[in-house]
C-alpha positions as CSV (number, residue, x, y, z in Angstrom):
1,X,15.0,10.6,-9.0
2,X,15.2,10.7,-5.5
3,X,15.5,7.1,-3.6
4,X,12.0,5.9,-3.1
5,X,10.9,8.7,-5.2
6,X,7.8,8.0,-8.0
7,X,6.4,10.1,-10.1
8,X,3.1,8.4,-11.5
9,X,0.4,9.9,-13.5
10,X,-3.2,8.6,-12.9
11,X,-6.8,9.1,-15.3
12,X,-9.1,11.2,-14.2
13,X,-11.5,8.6,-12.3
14,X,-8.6,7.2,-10.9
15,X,-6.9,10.6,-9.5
16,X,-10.4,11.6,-8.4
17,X,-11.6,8.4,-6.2
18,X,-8.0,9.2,-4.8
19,X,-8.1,12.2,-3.9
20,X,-11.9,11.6,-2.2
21,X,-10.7,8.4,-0.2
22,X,-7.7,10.4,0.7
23,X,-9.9,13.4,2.0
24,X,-12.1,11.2,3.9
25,X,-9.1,9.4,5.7
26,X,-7.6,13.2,6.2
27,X,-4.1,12.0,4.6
28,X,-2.6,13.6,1.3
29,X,-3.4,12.0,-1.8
30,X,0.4,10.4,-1.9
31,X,0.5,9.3,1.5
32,X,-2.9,7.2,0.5
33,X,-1.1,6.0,-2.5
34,X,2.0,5.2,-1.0
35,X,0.4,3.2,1.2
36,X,-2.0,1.5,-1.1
37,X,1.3,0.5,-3.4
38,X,3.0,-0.3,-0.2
39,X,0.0,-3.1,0.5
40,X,-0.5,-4.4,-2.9
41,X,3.3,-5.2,-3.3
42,X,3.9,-6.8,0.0
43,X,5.3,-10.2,-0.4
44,X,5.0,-12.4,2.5
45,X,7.6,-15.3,1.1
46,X,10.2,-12.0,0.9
47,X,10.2,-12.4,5.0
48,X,11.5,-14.6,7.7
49,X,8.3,-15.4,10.0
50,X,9.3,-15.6,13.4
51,X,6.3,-17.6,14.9
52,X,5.5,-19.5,11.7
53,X,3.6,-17.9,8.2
54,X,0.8,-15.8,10.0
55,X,-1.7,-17.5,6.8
56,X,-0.9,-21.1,8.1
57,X,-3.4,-21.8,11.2
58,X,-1.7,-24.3,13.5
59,X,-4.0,-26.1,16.1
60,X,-2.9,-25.4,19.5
């Protein structure tokens, strides 16, 4: 497998709500999903915030 490579298989209701968001966004089905994984893995404490953690409101 390929570096960043995934082969996942999905149910039926899932590969179908899939494939409709992805139609109505006009992006392929695994550039929706790519991007859905991407966003549900993201781990802010994984990076170095620059101005501060963006979830930490700081009174100016």
């Amino acid at each position: 497998m390929a570096d960043g490579a995934l082969r996942i298989t999905l149910g039926v209701y899932a590969a179908a709500k899939l494939a409709a968001k992805a139609r109505a966004l006009g992006v392929s089905p695994e550039d929706l999903a790519a991007a859905l994984l991407g966003q549900e893995l993201f781990d802010r404490e994984d990076f170095t915030w620059i101005n501060g953690d963006p979830r930490i409101q700081t009174s100016a």
